[in-house]
C-alpha positions as a Markdown table, in Angstrom:
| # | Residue | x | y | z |
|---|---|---|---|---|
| 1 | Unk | 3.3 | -5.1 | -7.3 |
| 2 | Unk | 5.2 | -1.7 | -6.3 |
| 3 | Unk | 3.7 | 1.5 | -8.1 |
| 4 | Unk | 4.7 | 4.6 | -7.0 |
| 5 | Unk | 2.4 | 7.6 | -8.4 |
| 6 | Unk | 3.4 | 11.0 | -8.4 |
| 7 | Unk | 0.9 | 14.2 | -8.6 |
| 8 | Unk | 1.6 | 17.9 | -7.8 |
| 9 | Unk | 3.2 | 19.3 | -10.8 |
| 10 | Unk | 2.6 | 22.4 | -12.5 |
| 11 | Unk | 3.7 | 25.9 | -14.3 |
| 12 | Unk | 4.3 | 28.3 | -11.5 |
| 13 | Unk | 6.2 | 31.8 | -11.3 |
| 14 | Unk | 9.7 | 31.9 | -9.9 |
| 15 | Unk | 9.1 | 32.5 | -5.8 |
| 16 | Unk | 6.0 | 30.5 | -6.0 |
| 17 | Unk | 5.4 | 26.9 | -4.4 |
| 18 | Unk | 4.2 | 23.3 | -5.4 |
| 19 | Unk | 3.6 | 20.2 | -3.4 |
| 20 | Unk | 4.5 | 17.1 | -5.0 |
| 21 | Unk | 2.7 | 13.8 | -4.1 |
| 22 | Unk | 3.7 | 9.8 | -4.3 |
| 23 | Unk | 1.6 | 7.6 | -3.6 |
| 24 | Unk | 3.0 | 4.3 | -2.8 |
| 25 | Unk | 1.2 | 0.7 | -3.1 |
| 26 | Unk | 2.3 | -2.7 | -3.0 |
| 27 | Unk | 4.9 | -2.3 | -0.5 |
| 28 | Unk | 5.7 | -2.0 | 3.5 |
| 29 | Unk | 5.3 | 2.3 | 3.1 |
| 30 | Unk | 6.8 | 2.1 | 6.8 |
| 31 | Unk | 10.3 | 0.3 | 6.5 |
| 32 | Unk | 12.0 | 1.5 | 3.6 |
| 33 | Unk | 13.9 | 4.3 | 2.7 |
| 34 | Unk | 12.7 | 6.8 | -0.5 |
| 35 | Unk | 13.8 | 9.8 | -2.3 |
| 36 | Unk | 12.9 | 12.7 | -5.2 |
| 37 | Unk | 14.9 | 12.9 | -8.0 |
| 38 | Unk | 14.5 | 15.4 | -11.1 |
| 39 | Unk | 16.0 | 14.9 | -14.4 |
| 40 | Unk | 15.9 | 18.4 | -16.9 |
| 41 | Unk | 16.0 | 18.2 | -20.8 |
| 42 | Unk | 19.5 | 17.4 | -21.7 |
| 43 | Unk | 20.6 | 17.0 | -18.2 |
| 44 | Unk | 21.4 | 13.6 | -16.2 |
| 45 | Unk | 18.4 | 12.9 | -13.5 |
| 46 | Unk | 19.9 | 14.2 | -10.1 |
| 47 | Unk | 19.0 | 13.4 | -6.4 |
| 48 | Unk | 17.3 | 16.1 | -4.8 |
| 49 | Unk | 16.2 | 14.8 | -1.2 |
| 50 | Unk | 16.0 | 11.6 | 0.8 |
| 51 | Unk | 14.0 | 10.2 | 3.6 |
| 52 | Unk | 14.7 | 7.7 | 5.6 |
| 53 | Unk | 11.9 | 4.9 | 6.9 |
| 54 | Unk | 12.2 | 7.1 | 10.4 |
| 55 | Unk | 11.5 | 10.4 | 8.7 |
| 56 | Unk | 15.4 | 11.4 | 8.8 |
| 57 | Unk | 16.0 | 13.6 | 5.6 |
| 58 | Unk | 19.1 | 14.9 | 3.7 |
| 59 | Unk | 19.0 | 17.3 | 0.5 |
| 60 | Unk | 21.5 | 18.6 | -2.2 |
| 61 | Unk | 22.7 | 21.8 | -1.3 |
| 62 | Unk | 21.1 | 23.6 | -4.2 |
| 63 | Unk | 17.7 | 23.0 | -2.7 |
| 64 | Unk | 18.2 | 23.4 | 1.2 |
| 65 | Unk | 16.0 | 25.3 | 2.7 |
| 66 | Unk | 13.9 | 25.7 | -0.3 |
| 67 | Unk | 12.4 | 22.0 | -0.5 |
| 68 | Unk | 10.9 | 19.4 | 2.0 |
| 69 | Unk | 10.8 | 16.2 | 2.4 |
| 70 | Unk | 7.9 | 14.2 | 4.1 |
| 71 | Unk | 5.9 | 11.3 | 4.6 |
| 72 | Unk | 2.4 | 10.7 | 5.9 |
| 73 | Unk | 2.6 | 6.9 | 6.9 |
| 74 | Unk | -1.3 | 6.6 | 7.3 |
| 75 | Unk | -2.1 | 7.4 | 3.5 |
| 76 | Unk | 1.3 | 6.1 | 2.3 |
| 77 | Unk | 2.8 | 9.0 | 0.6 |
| 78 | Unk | 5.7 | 11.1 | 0.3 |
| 79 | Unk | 5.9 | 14.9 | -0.1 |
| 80 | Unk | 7.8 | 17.2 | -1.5 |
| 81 | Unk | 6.7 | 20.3 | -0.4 |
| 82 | Unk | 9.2 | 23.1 | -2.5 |
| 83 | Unk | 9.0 | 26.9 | -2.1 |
| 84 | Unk | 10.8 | 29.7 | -3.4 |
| 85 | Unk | 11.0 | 28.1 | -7.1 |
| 86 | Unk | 13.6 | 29.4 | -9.4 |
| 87 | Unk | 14.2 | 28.3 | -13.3 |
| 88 | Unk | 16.8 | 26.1 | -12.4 |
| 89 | Unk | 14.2 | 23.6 | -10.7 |
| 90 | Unk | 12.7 | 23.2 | -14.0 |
| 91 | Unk | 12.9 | 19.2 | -14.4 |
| 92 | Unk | 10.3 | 16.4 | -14.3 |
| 93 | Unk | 10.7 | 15.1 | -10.9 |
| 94 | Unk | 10.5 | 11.1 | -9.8 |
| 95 | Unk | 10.0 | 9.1 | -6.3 |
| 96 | Unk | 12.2 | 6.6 | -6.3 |
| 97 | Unk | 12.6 | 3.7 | -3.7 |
| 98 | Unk | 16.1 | 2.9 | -3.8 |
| 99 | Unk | 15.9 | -0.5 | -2.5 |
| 100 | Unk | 12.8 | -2.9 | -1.8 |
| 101 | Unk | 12.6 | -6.6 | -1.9 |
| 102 | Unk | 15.6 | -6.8 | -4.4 |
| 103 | Unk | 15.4 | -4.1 | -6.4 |
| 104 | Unk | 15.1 | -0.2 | -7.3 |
| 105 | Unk | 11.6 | 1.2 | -8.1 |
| 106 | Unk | 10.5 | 4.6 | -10.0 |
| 107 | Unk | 7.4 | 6.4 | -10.6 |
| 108 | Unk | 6.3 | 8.1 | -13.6 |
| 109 | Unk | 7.0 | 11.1 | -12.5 |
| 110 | Unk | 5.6 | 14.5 | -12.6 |
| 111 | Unk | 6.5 | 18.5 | -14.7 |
| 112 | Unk | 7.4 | 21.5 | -12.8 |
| 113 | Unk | 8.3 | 24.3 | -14.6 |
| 114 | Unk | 9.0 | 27.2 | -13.1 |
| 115 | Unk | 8.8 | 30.3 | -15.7 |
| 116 | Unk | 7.8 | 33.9 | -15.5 |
């Protein structure tokens, strides 16, 4: 069975940085594509970056250059390493697989709130 467990959240100051953690199991970590999404109170849950199986990554303008995406293909996790944290990112944020052996699959996700 898929299960995707996310890990890294936290109350930080605006400028400051978190590393987000999935860990993946029950899948092939090294052929399929994955992403971080973020959903705020009251607000639709948004893509924020993707990574491709090779590593290639793509992110929504409000977060480039801010946020990276990564994967460490030994221990089967993706990163989300984000500096430079404003308000805005307040959300919980989710790893997603987009497509594996028929279907979509989420993780539980993890808080970031970013408050002074």
């Amino acid at each position: 069975q898929v299960r995707l467990v996310e890990s890294g959240g936290g109350l930080v100051q605006p400028g400051e940085s978190l590393r987000l953690s999935c860990i993946a199991s029950g899948m092939n970590f090294r052929i399929v594509d994955m992403e971080w999404h973020r959903q705020a109170p009251g607000e639709e849950r948004e893509l924020v970056a993707k990574i491709t199986a090779g590593g290639a990554t793509d992110y929504i303008d409000a977060v480039k250059g801010r946020f990276t995406a990564s994967r460490d293909y030994a221990r089967n996790t993706l990163y989300l390493q984000m500096s430079s944290l404003k308000p805005d990112d307040t959300a919980r944020y989710y790893c997603h697989v987009p497509y594996y052996r028929g279907s979509q699959w989420w993780g539980q996700g993890t808080q970031v709130t970013v408050s002074s």
